[in-house]
N, C-alpha and C positions, 0 to 999 in steps of 0.2 A: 479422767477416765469416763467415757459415757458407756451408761449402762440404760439395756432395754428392757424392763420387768412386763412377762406375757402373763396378765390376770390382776386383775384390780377388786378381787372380794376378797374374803376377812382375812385372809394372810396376806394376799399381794400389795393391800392399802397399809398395811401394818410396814412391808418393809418398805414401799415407798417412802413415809413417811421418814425412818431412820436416817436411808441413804438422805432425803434430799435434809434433813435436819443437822447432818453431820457438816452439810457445805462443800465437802470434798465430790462429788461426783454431779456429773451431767445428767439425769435421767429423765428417760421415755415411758409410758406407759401404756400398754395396748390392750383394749381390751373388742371383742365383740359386740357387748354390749354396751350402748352410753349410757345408759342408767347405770352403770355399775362403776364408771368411770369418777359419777360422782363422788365418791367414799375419798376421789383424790385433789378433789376441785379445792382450788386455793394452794395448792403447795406449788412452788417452783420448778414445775415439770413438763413436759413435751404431754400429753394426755391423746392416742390414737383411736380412733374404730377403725377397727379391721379384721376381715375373716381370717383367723391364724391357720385354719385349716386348708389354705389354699396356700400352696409350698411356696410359689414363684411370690406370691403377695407376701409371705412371709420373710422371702431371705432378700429381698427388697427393702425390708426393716431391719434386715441382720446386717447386709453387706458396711453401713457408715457407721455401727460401733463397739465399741471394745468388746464388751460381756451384755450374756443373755442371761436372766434369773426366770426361771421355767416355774410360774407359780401355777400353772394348768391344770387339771386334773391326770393323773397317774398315768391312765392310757394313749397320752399324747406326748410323753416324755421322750422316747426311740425317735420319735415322727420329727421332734424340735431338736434333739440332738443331734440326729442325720444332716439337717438342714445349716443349723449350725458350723457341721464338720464343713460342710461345702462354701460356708459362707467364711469359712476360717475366724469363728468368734469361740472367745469363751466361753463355755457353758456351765453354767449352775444349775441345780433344781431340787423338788422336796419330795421325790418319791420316794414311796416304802415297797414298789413293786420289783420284785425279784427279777423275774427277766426281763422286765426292762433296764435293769441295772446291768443285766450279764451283755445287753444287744450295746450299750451306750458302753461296755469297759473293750467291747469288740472293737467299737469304732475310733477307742481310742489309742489303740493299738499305734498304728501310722501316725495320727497328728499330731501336728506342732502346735494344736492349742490344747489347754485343758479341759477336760468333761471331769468336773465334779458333782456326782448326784447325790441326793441324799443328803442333802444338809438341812433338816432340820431335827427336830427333837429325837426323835427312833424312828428310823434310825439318822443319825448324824449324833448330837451332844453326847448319848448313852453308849455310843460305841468308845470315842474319844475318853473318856473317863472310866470306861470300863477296863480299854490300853493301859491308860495310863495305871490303874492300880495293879494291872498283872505283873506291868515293867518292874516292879519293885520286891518281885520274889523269886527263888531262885529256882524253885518249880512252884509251879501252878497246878492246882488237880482240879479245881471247882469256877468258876465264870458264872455269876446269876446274877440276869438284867431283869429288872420289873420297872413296870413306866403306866400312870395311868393318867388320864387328861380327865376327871370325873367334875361332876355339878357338886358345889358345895353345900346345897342342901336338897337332896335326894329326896321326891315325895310322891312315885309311881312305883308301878309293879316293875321295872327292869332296874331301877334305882341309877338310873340315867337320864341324861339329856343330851340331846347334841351340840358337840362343842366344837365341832369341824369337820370337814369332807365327810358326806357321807359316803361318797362314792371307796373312798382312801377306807372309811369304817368298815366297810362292806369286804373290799378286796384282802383286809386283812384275816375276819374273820371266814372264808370262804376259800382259800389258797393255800397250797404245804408250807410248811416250815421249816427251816433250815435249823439244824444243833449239830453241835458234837457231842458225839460219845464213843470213849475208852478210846480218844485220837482221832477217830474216825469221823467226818461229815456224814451225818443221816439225814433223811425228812422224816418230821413228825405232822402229827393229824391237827389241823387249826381246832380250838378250843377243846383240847386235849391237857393232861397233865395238868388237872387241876388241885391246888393248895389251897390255905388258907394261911395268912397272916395277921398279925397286929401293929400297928407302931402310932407310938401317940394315945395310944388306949381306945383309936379307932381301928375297927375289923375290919378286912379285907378278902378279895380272893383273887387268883391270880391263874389263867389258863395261855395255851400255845396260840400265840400270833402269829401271823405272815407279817416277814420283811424288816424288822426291827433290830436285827443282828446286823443291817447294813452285810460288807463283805469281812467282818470279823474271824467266820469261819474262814476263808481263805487266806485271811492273814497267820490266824493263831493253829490252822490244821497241825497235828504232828507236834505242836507244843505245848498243848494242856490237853488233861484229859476230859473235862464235861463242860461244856457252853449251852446256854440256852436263853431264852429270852420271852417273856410272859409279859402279859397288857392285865393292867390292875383293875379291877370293877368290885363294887361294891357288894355284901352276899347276896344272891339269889338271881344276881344277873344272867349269871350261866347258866343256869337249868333253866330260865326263860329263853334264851337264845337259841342253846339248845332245840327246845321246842320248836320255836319259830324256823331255825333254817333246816333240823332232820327230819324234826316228825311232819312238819308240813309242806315240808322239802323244799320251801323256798329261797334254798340256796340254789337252786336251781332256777329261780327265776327273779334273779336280784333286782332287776328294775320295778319288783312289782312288792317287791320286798323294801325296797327304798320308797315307795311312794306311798308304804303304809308307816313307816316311820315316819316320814317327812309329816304329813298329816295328823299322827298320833303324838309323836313324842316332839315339846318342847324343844329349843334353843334354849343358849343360857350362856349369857357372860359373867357370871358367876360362878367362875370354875375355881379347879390347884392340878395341878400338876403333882403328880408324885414323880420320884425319882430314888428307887431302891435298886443298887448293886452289894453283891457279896461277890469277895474276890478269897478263895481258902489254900493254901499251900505251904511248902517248907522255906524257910526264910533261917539262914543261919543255923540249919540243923533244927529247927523247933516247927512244929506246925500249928498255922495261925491262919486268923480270918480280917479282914478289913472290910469295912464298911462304906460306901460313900451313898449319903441322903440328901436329897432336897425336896421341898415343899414350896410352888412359888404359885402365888394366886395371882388373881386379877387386879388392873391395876389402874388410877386414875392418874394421868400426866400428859401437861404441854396439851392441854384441852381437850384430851382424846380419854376414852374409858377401854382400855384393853383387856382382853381376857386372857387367861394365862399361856393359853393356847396359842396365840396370837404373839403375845410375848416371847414365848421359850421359840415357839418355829421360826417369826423371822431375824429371833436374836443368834439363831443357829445360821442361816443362809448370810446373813446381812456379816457376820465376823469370817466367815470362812472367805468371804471376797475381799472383806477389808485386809484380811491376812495375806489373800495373792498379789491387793494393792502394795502392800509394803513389801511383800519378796520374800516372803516367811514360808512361801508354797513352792514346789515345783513349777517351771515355765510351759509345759506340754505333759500329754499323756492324761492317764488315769488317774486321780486321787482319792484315795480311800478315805472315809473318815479320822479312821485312827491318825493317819499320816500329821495332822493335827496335835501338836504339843496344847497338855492340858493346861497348862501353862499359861500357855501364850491365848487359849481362849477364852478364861477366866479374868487376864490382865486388862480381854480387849473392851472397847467403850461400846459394843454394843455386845458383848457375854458377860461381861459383867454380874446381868440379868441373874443368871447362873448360880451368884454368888450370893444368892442371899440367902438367908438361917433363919425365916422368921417359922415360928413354931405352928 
């Protein structure tokens, strides 16, 4: 199978790397820029410059092979889909962006190949596992997804650092969000519905994200009564953020709001992931709660230093292909995350990742 991954920074060199280390696939790389191409220099790969934002140059790279992994940024996702559909390739990608996910389940309406978006952490892994623990009660009343990608040693005033997209940070925090309540699909207000928690004996808080539900509500509408899904930060994150994109209103001018974070706050490979779901309902006439946790840091292997981030996202893209590799997927249409036995993502050699317990 050749496969052509569009983007060669810190996720797309991460999954280049699996696919071409696995031996089972052909792959291409394309990126804009060659200095960025470097991150993939030395691996067994086809490595392109090329403007991806120029359609006919694009499906000129679609047209000779199998599957396309759209590691782009979020606003280009419809645009590579489209092209795609036209060029009759597979399509994968890691958005978290909401209508681009409704314009790419449009488009797959008609075709014979598949659009799978959203394969990576949240939404992708957390929806999948989130299924998977509802599957196992005979009503469901409660769904609660938390997911944080945080710096493991915190030492500013947002108690952050950047650990990927800002572009993808930015759209989350800035955009409605999708829940159910009492049955029903609502929107709620981004970093709204804020809690706090602990686990591990470390405090947390936890407020409304864009996009991280994947198409969960469409799956589970009408069958459980509350879903929602919340982005983990550390305390005090949110009443700074707050700040910065209401009172100063530069959520209104997000470019200008990305170039003072770019400038101010750190990078850091040095992260964990958290991964907290509560799943609560009647199971055999009794009413009960299930947990499912992970904690997966960064990590050094096969000469490379990865961050968790890095890890979890293209271990989420890199098995949902390998899964349509072996026929475990649908051959056309739409695939939702869930559509993914937790099963068989956990077994595979690149979700594995997935499974670790370390404390």
């Amino acid at each position: 199978m050749h496969i052509l991954l569009l983007g060669a920074g810190h996720i797309g060199s991460a999954i280049a790397r699996r696919l071409v280390d696995s031996g089972d696939y052909q792959v291409s790389v394309v990126d804009r820029n060659e200095h960025a191409l470097q991150a993939v220099a030395g691996l067994k790969l086809t490595s392109v410059v090329a403007d991806t934002s120029d359609a006919a140059a694009l499906a000129a790279l679609l047209l000779p092979v199998d599957v396309v992994i759209n590691a782009l940024p979020y606003h280009l996702a419809a645009y590579v889909a489209n092209v795609a559909k036209q060029t009759r390739t597979h399509y994968f990608d890691l958005t978290e962006d909401v209508q681009a996910t409704r314009d790419i389940a449009a488009m797959a309406c008609d075709a014979d190949t598949i659009f799978m978006p959203q394969c990576g952490l949240a939404p992708g892994f957390i929806g999948i596992a989130a299924n998977q623990l509802a599957a196992s009660f005979d009503v469901v009343h409660d769904i609660k997804m938390r997911v944080g990608a945080l710096p493991e040693f915190p030492n500013n005033e947002l108690k952050y650092n950047l650990t990927w997209s800002i572009d993808g940070l930015i759209n989350e925090y800035c955009h409605p969000c999708e829940a159910l309540h009492d049955g029903h699909k609502v929107t709620v207000d981004p970093l709204e519905g804020l809690e706090h928690f602990s686990l591990d004996g470390i405090e947390y808080e936890a407020f409304n994200t864009s996009g991280g539900l994947g198409t969960l509500c469409e799956t589970l509408a009408g069958r459980i009564q509350n879903l929602d899904y919340k982005s983990v930060r550390y305390p005090g994150h949110h009443l700074r953020m707050k700040f910065l994109l209401d009172d100063l209103g530069l959520k209104h001018d997000p470019e200008l709001l990305k170039s003072i974070l770019r400038k101010s706050i750190p990078g850091t490979m040095q992260d964990v992931v958290l991964i907290f779901i509560t799943v609560s309902g009647m199971r055999d006439a009794k009413f009960v709660q299930e947990v499912f946790s992970r904690k997966i840091f960064s990590s050094h292997a096969n000469g490379h230093y990865e961050s968790a981030i890095q890890r979890t996202t293209a271990a989420g893209v890199c098995t949902a292909v390998d899964l349509f590799a072996q026929g475990k997927l649908p051959r056309s249409g739409f695939i939702g995350q869930e559509q993914i036995r937790l099963a068989d993502f956990l077994e595979n050699r690149f979700g594995k990742v997935y499974s670790e317990l370390r404390a």
